[in-house]
VOGU-3710 file (C-alpha; in Angstrom, 3 decimals, decimal comma):
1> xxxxxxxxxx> 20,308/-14,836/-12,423  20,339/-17,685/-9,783  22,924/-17,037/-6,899  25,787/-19,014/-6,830  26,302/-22,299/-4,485  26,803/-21,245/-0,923  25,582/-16,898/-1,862  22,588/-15,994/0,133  19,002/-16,782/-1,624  17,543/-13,737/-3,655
11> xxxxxxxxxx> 14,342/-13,321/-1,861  13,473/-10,468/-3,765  13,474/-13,271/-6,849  11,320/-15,428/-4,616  8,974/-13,418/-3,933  7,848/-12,246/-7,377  7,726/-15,368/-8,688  5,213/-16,187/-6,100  1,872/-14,988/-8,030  2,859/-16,504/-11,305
21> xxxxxxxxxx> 3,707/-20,162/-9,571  0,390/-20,085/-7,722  -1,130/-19,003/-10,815  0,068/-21,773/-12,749  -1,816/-24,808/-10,344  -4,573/-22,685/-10,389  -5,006/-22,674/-13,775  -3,884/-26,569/-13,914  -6,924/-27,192/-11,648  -5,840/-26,680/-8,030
31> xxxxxxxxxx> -7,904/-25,387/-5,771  -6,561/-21,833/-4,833  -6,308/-22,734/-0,704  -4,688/-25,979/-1,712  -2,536/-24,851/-4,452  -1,267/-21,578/-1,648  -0,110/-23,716/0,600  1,630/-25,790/-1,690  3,484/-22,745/-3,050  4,381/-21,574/1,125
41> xxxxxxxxxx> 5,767/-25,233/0,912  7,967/-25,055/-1,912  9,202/-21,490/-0,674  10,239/-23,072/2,135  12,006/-25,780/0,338  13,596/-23,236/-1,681  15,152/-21,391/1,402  16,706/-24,480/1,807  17,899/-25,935/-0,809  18,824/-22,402/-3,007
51> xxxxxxxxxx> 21,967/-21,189/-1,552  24,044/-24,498/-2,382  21,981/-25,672/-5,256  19,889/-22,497/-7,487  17,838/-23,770/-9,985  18,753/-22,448/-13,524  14,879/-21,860/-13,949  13,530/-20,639/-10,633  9,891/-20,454/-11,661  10,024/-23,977/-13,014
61> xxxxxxxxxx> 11,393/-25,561/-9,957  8,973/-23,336/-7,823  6,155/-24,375/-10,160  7,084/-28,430/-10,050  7,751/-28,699/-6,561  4,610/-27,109/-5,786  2,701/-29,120/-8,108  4,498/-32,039/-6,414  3,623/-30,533/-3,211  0,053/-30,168/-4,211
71> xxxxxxxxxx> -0,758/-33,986/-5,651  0,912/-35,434/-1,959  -1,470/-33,433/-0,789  -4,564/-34,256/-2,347  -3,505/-37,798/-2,217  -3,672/-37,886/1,129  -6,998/-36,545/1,807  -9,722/-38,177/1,296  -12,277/-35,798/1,003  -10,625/-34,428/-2,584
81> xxxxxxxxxx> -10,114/-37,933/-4,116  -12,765/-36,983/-6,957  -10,694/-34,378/-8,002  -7,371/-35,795/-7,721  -8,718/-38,197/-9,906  -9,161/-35,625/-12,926  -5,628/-34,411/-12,552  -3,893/-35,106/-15,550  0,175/-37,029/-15,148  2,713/-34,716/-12,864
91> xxxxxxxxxx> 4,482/-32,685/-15,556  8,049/-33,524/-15,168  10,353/-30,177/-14,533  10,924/-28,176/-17,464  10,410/-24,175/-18,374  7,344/-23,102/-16,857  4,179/-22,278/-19,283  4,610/-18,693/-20,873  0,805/-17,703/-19,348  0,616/-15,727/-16,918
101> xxxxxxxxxx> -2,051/-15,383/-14,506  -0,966/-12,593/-12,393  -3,595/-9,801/-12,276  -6,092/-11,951/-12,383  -4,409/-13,289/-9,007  -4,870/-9,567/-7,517  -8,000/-9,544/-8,754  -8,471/-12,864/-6,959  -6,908/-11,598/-3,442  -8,559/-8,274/-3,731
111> xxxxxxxxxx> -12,323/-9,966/-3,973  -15,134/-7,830/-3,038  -16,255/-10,744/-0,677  -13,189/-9,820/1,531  -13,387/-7,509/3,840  -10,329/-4,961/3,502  -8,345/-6,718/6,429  -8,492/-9,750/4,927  -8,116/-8,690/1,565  -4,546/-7,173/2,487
121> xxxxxxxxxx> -3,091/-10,573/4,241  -4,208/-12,749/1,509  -2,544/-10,108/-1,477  0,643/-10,155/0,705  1,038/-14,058/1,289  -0,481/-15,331/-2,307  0,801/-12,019/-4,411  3,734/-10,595/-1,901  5,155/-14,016/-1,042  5,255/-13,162/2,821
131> xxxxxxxxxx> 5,004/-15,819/5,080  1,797/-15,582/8,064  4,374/-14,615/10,645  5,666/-11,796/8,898  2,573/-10,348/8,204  1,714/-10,999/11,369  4,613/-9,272/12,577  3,771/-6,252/10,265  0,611/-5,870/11,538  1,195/-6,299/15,496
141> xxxxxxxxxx> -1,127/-9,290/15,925  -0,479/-12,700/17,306  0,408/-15,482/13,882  -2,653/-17,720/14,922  -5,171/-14,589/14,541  -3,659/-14,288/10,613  -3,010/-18,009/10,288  -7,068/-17,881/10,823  -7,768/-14,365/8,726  -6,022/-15,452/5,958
151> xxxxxxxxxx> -7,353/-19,567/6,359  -10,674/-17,895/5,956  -9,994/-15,357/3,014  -8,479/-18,675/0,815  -11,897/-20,680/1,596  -13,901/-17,530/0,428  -12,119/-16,976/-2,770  -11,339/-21,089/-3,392  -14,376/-21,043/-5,379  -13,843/-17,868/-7,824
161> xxxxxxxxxx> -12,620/-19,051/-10,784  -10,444/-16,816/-13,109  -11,940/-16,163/-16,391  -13,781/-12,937/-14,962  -12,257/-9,650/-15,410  -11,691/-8,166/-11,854  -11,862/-4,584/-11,128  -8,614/-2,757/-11,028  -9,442/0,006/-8,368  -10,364/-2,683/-5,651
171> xxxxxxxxxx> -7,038/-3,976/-6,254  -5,152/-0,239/-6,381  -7,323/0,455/-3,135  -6,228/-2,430/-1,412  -2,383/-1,714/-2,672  -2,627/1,740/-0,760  -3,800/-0,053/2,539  -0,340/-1,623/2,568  1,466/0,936/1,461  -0,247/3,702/4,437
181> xxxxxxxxxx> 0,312/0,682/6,744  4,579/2,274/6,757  6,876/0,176/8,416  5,899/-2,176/11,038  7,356/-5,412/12,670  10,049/-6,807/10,132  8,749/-5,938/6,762  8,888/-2,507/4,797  4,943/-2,804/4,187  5,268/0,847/2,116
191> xxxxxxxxxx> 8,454/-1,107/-0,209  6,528/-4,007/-0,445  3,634/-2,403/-1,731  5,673/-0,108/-4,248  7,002/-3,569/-5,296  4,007/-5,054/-5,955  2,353/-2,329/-7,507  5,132/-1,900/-10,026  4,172/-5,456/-10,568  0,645/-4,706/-11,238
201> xxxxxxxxxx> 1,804/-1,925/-14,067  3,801/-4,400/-15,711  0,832/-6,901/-16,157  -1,994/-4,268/-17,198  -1,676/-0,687/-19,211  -4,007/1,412/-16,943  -3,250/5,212/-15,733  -4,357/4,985/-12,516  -1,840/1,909/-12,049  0,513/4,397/-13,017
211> xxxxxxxxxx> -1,177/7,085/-10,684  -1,144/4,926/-7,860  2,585/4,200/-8,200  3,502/7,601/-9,025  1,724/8,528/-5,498  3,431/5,988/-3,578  7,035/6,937/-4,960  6,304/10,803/-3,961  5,330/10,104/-0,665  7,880/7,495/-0,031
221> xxxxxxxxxx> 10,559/10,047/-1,339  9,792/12,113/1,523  9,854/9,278/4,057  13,645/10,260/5,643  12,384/13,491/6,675  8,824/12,850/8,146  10,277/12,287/11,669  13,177/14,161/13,791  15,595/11,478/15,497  13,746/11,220/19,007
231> xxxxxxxxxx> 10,897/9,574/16,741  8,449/12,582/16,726  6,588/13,682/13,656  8,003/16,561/11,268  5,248/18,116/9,464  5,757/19,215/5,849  6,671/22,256/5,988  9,177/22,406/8,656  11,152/18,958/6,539  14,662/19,214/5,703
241> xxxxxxxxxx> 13,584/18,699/1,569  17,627/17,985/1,389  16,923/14,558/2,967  14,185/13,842/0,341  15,119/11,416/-2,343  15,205/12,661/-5,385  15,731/9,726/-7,480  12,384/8,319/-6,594  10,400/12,026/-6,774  11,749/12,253/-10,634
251> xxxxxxxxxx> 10,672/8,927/-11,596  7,197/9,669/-9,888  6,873/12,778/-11,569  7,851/11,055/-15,106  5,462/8,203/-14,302  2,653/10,599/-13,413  3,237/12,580/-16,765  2,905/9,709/-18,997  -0,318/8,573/-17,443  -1,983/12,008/-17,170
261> xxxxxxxxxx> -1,097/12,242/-20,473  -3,715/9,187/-21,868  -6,338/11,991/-20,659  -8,081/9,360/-18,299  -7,897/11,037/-14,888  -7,849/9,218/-11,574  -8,185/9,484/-8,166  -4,857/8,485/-7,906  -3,481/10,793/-10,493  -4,990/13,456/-8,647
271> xxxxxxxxxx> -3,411/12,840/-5,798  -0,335/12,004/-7,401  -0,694/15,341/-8,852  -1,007/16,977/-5,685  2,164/15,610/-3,939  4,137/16,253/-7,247  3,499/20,204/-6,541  4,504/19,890/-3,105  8,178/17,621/-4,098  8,289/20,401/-6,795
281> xxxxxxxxxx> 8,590/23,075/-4,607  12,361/24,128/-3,319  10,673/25,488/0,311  7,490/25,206/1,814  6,636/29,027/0,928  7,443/28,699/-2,898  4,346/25,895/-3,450  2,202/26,459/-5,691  -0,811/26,198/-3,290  -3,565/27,945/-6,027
291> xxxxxxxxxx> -2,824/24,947/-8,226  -3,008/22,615/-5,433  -6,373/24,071/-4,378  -7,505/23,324/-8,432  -6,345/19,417/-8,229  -8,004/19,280/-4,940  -11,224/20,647/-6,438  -10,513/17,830/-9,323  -10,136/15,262/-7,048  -13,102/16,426/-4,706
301> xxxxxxxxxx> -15,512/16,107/-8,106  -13,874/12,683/-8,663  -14,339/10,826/-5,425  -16,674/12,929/-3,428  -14,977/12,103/0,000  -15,538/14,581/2,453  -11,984/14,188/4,003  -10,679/15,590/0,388  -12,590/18,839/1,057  -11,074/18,839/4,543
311> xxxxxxxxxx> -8,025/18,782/3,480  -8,938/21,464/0,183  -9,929/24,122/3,348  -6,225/23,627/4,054  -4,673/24,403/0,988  -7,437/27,172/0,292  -6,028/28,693/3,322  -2,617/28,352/2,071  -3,345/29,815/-0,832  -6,245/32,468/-0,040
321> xxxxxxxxxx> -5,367/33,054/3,916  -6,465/31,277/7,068  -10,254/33,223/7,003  -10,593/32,070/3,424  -9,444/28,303/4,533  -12,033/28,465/7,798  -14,796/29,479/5,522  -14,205/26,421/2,983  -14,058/24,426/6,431  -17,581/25,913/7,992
331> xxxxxxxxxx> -18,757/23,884/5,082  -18,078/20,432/6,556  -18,943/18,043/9,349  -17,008/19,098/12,291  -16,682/15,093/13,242  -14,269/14,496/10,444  -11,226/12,792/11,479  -9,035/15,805/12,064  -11,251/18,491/11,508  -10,329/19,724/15,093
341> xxxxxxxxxx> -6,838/19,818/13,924  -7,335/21,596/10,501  -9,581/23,737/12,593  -6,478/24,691/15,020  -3,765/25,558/12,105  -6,324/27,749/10,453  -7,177/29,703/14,019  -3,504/29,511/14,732  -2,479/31,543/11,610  -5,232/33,608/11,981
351> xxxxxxxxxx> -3,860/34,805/15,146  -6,928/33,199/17,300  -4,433/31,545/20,066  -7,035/30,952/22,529  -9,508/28,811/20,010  -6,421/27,414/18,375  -5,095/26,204/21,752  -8,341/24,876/22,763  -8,736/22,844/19,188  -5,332/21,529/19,238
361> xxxxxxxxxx> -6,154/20,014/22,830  -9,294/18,424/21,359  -7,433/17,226/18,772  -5,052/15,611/21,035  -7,504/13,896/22,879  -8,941/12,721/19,661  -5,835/11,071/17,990  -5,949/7,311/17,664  -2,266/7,254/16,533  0,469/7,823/19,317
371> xxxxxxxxxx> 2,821/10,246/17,307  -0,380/11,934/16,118  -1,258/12,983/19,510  1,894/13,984/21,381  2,294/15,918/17,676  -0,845/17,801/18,266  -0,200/17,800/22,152  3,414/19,361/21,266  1,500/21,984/19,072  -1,100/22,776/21,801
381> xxxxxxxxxx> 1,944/23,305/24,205  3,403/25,705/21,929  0,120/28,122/21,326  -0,228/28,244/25,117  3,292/29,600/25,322  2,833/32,238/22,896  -0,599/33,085/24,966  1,116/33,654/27,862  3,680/35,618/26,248  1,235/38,084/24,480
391> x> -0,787/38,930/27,627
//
């Protein structure tokens, strides 16, 4: 429903109308870099214009003021003369065409001749709708360094045309980038990528759509109690589970079912399995960590990723006790990004203080991410106490 004159623009609207518009001059023969900015352009335009005039088709104004958008273009440059010249007469406005290019769009912005950086800007301007400065803003760098990323992800791709299937689980990886990426700058990069990955399910039937989305809405649910109020991290088991939202953990849960269900298990459903046991449980001591340490074991076979075993020696230590967890870690490279600190809890609950205090400092020292390391540093404070008060 279009707001009425004067009510603020529905940029939620906007923005998932985005793929389909720039879908539609691709498929009428625009080139995709051309045909982008075009769409950025009639965005713009409808900023403007929305609030005191809504279209009662938003797609088909966004689509024929971007085609409009697209032909001044062309017109105007030179170099592209030979193909304006096979562009067929400016459809006047009217209902947009029924087809619908979307996934092959995320196929499109999720090429495997981007590299992951660039991959991510291009899915949130051409598929998300952002604009350069918000994702600029999301991800802490200056707007000319993304103006320039993203310039050169739309010349790579220009030439890809869409009547190739894509593969789905570049796209879903690239989709978890942005949603890990949390909140940053002025954009809700984890909403944004629930949003367009519930977009995604709606244009293809595949489980591990559904896996990826069920993950995202478990994690997110706990997102309210991951930090205490002076900013500092909360670690799972010590979260108040009353501030988790439960609306989105049943719908993840429901989600999940459905897809494990098909009997086509994912790496996503695996670990959408995973944080399902933990949202399940009504304290930290009641989950069920012998059926964690069997999806971990699933999802070990599936993707082979050392950092999955890492964090199996956890749960195996959860479930079997710490010596049980430090055996399953002697197994792995101790250069793993936080083996150190898996290394620590297990000594720490072991009753080891001095190697646990010693690991937790190395893990400190270690942590790229700020709340990460005055976390660990907070943790290596706290074994040193209890040192000193056993001797």
């Amino acid at each position: 429903m279009a707001a009425a004159p004067g009510d603020p623009m529905d940029e939620t609207l906007v923005r998932s109308l985005t793929p389909s518009v720039l879908s539609v001059l691709v498929r009428r023969g625009a080139d995709f870099a051309a045909a982008e900015d075009a769409v950025q352009d009639a965005l713009v335009e409808a900023v403007r214009r929305w609030p005191d005039d809504p279209p009662k088709d938003p797609k088909g104004w966004l689509v024929t003021v971007a085609w409009r958008r697209f032909l001044d273009a062309a017109r105007a440059d030179t170099a592209r003369r030979r193909r304006e010249d096979r562009v067929e007469e400016e459809p006047g406005p009217g209902p947009a065409p029924d087809v619908d290019d979307t996934l092959q769009l995320y196929f499109l912005c999720a090429h495997p001749s981007l590299s992951p950086s660039s991959a991510v800007a291009l899915t949130l301007r051409a598929v998300g709708g952002l604009t350069t400065r918000q994702i600029a803003r999301a991800y802490l760098v200056p707007e000319a360094t993304m103006a320039q990323r993203i310039s050169r992800a739309k010349r790579t791709v220009s030439g890809v045309r869409f009547d190739r299937p894509g593969d789905v689980g570049t796209v879903l990886r690239v989709l978890y980038l942005v949603f890990n990426e949390g909140y940053s700058g002025d954009v809700d990069l984890a909403a944004e990528a629930i949003r367009l990955t519930r977009q995604l399910a709606a244009s293809v039937d595949h489980p591990e759509v559904a896996g990826l989305l069920a993950l995202m809405l478990l994690h997110h649910a706990r997102r309210a109690a991951r930090t205490a109020p002076d900013g500092s991290l909360v670690p799972l088991a010590e979260q108040d589970r009353g501030r988790w939202d439960t609306a989105a953990i049943a719908e993840g849960v429901r989600i999940l079912r459905a897809a494990l269900a098909r009997d086509r298990l994912g790496e996503f459903q695996a670990q959408a399995a995973i944080a399902a046991l933990h949202a399940d449980a009504p304290t930290a001591a009641e989950t069920d960590w012998v059926q964690i340490v069997e999806w971990y074991d699933e999802l070990a076979r599936l993707t082979g990723n050392p950092v999955v075993r890492l964090n199996r020696a956890v749960a195996v230590g959860e479930a079997d006790g710490p010596r049980a967890g430090l055996a399953a870690l002697a197994a792995l490279d101790d250069t793993l990004p936080r083996y150190a600190a898996v290394a620590a809890y297990l000594h720490e609950r072991d009753g080891d203080l001095d190697t646990a205090a010693r690991l937790y400092a190395e893990a400190a020292h270690k942590a790229s991410d700020l709340a990460e390391r005055d976390h660990l540093t907070r943790r290596a404070a706290r074994v040193n106490s209890r040192r000193r008060e056993v001797r």
